[in-house]
C-alpha positions as CSV (number, residue, x, y, z in Angstrom):
1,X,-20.3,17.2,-4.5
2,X,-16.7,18.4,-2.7
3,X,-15.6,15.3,-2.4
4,X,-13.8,14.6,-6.4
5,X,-11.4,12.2,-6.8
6,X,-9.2,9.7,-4.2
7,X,-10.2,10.5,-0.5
8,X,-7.3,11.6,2.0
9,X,-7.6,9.0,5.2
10,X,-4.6,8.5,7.6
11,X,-2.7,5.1,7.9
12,X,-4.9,4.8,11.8
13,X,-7.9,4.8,9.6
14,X,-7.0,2.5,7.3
15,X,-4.8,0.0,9.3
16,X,-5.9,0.8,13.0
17,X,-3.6,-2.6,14.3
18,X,-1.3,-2.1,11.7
19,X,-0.2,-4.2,9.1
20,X,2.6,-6.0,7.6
21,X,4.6,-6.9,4.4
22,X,3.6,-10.3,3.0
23,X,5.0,-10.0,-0.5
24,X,7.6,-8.1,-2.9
25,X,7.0,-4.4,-4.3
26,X,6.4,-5.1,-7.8
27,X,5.0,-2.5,-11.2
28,X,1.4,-2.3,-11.5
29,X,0.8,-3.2,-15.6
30,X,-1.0,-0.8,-17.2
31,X,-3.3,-3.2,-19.0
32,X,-4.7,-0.7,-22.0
33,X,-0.7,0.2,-23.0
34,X,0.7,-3.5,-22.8
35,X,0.1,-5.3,-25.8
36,X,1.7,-8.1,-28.0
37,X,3.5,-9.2,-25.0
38,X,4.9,-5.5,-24.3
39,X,4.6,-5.0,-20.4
40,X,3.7,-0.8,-20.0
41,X,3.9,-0.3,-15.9
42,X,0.5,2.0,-14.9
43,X,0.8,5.7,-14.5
44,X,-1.5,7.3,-11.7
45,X,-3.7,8.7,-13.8
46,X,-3.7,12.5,-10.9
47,X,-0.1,12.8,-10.6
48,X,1.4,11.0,-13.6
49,X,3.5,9.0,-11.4
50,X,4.4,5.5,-12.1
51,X,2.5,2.9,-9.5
52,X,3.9,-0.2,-8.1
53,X,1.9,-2.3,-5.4
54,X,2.9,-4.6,-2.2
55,X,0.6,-7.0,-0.8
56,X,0.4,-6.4,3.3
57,X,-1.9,-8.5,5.8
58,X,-3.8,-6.3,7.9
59,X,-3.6,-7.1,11.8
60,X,-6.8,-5.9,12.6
61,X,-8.2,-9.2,14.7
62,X,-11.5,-9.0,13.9
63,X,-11.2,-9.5,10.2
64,X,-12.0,-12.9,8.4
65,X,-8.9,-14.9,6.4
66,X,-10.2,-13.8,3.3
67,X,-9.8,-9.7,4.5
68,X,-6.7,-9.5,5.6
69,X,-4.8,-9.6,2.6
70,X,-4.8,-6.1,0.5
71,X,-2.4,-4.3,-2.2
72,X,-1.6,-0.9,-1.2
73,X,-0.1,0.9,-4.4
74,X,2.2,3.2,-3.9
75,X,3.0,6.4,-6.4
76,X,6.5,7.2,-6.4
77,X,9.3,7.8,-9.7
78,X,11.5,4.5,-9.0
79,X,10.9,1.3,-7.1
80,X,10.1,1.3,-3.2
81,X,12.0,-0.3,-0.6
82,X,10.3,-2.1,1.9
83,X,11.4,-1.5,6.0
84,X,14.2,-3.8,7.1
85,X,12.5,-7.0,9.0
86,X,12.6,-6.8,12.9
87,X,13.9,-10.0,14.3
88,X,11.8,-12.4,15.9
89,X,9.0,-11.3,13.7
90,X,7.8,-13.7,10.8
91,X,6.4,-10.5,8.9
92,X,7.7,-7.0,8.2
93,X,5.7,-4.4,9.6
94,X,5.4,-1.6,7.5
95,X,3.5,2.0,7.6
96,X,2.6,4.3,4.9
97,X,2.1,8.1,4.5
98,X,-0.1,10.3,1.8
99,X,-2.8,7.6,1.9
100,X,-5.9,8.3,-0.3
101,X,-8.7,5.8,-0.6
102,X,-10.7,5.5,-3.9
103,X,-14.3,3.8,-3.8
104,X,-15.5,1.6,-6.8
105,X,-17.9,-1.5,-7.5
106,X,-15.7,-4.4,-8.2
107,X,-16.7,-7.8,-10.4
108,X,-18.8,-9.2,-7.8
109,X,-20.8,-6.1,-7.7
110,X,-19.8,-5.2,-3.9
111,X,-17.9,-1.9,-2.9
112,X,-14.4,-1.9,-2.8
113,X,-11.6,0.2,-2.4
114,X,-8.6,1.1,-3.9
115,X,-5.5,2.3,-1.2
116,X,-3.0,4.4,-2.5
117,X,0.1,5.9,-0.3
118,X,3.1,8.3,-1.2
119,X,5.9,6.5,1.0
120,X,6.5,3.5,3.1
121,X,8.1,3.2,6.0
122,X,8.9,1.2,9.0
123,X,6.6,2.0,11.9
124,X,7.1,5.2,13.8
125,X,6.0,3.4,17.3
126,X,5.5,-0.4,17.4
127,X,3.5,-2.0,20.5
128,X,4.8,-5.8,19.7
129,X,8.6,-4.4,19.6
130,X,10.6,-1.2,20.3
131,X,13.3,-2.1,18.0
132,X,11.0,-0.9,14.9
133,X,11.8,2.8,14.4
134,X,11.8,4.9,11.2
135,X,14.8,3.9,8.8
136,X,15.1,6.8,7.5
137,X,14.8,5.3,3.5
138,X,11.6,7.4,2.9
139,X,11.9,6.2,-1.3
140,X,8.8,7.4,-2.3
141,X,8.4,11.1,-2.7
């Protein structure tokens, strides 16, 4: 098969309305290397590079309560910083770049997928608000 590995999709793929911050960037543990109490933060296991995760709420309408929240992990050498918040919204949209999706079969036995991105940034274009532009702090290489 050619397909080996994380799959390349666009952030309009994954997030077609969007989708906003709705937590902090935090490490992802690596829970085989933390032991004893010892927190080890995950390595992408491609590119070597450490992996932290941000919870965002997709704005896709159509999605139940339950689906809207997902971590997007994000590859990069130090900690990501998320887009400045736009005033008068309650939520910080956010966009990423270099996303990959990976397949797998979680606990419940249904398919699920893990995102992945290379950098986050505030939205290039934003219908709700034309305040929103890129901030420049692309922190993740």
């Amino acid at each position: 098969m050619a397909i080996q590995g994380p799959i390349p999709v666009t952030f309009g793929q994954v997030f077609p309305h969007g989708c906003y911050t709705v937590g902090e960037v935090e490490p992802v543990k690596d829970f085989e290397a933390s032991t004893n109490g010892r927190f080890v933060q995950a390595r992408d296991k491609q590119t070597g590079e450490l992996v932290w995760q941000i919870p965002v709420m997709d704005a896709d309408p159509s999605l139940k309560a339950a689906q809207k929240t997902v971590a997007v992990k994000i590859l990069a050498p130090v900690q990501p910083v998320p887009p400045a918040p736009v005033a008068g919204l309650p939520f910080t949209p956010v966009e990423f770049d270099g996303l990959t999706v990976t397949p797998y079969v979680n606990g419940a036995g249904r398919l699920a997928y893990s995102i992945k991105a290379r950098q986050m940034l505030a939205p290039r274009t934003n219908t709700t608000t034309n305040t929103a532009k890129s901030n420049g702090k692309e922190v993740a290489a």
